[in-house]
C-alpha positions in Angstrom: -21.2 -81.9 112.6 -18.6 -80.5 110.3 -16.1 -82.7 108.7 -12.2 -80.8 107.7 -10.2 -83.0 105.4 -6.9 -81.8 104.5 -4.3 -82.2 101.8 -1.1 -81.1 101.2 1.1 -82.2 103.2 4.9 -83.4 102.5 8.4 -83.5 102.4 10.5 -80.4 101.0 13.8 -79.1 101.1 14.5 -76.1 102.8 13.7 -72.6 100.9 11.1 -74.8 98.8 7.0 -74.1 98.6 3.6 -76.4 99.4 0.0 -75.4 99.6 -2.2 -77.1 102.1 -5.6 -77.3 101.6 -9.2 -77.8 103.6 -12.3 -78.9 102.8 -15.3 -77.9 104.9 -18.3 -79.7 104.7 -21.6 -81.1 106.8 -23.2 -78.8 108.9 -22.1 -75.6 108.2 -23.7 -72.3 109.5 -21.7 -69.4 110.1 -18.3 -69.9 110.0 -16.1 -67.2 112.5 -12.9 -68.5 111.6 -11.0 -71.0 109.4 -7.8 -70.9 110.2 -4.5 -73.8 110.3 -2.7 -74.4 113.6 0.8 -76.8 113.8 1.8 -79.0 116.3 5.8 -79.7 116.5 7.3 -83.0 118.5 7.4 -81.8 122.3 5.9 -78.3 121.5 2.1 -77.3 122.2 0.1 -76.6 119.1 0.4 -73.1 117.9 -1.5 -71.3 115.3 0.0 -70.3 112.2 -2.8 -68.1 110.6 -6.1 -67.3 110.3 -9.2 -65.9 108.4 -12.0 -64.5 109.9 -15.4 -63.5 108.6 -15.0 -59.8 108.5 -12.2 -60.8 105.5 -8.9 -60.0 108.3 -6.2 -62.2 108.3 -3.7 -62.9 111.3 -0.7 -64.5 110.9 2.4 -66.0 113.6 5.1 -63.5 113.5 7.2 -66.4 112.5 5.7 -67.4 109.4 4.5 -63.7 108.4 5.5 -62.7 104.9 6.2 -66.5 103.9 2.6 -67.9 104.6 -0.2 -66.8 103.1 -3.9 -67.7 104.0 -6.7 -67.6 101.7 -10.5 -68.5 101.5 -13.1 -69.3 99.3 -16.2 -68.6 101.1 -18.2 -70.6 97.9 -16.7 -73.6 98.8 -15.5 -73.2 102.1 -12.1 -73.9 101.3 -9.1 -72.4 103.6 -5.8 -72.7 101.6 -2.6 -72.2 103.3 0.0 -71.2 100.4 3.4 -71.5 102.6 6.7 -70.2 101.1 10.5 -70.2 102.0 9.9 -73.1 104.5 12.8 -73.7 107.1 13.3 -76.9 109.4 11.2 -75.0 111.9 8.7 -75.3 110.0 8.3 -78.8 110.6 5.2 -80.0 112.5 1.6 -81.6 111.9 -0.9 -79.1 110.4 -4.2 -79.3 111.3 -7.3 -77.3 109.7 -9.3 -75.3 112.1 -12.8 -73.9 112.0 -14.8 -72.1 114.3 -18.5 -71.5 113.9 -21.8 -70.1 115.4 -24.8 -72.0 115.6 -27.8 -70.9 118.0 -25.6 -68.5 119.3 -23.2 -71.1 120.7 -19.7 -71.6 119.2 -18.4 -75.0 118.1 -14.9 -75.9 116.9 -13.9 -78.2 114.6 -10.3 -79.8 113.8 -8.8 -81.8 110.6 -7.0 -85.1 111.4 -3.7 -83.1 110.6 -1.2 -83.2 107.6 2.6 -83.6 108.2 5.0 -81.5 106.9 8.8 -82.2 106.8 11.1 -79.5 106.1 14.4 -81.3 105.4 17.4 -81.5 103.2 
């Protein structure tokens, strides 16, 4: 098993800044993906970026150039560094990681972290 725990989360006003962050740890053996995903009131969840192990990035068009994604493969740590937030922005963000074990693929998920976007 792999355990995610996130921090980070908050309230800010619009045009302000937070940085989520994720923990990996447990039974980690090749890790695809890390990656965050949010999950609005009414509104499936949607992801928001991702890493992967070849090093790419990937991004929602609607967060693009605001958001930016980072990992540190030592620690397996997935930061999200997210900029210029709006009221849109507003959701539950959960961690995300995808890995490869025995050829199969597992995924894991954080218990989510809210983030209010509100003047």
């Amino acid at each position: 098993q792999v355990q995610l725990v996130e921090s980070g989360g908050g309230l800010v006003q619009p045009g302000g800044s937070l940085r989520l962050s994720c923990a990996a740890s447990g039974s980690i053996f090749s890790i695809n993906t890390m990656g965050w995903y949010r999950q609005a009131p009414g509104k499936e969840r949607e992801l928001v970026a991702v890493w992967r192990s070849g090093r790419s990035t990937d991004y929602a068009d609607s967060v693009r150039g605001r958001f930016t994604i980072s990992r540190d493969v030592a620690k397996n740590t997935v930061t999200l560094q997210m900029n210029s937030l709006k009221p849109e922005d507003t959701a539950v963000y959960y961690c995300h990681v995808e890995q490869t074990r025995y050829g199969v693929g597992y995924n894991y998920w954080g218990q989510g972290t809210q983030v209010t976007v509100s003047s």
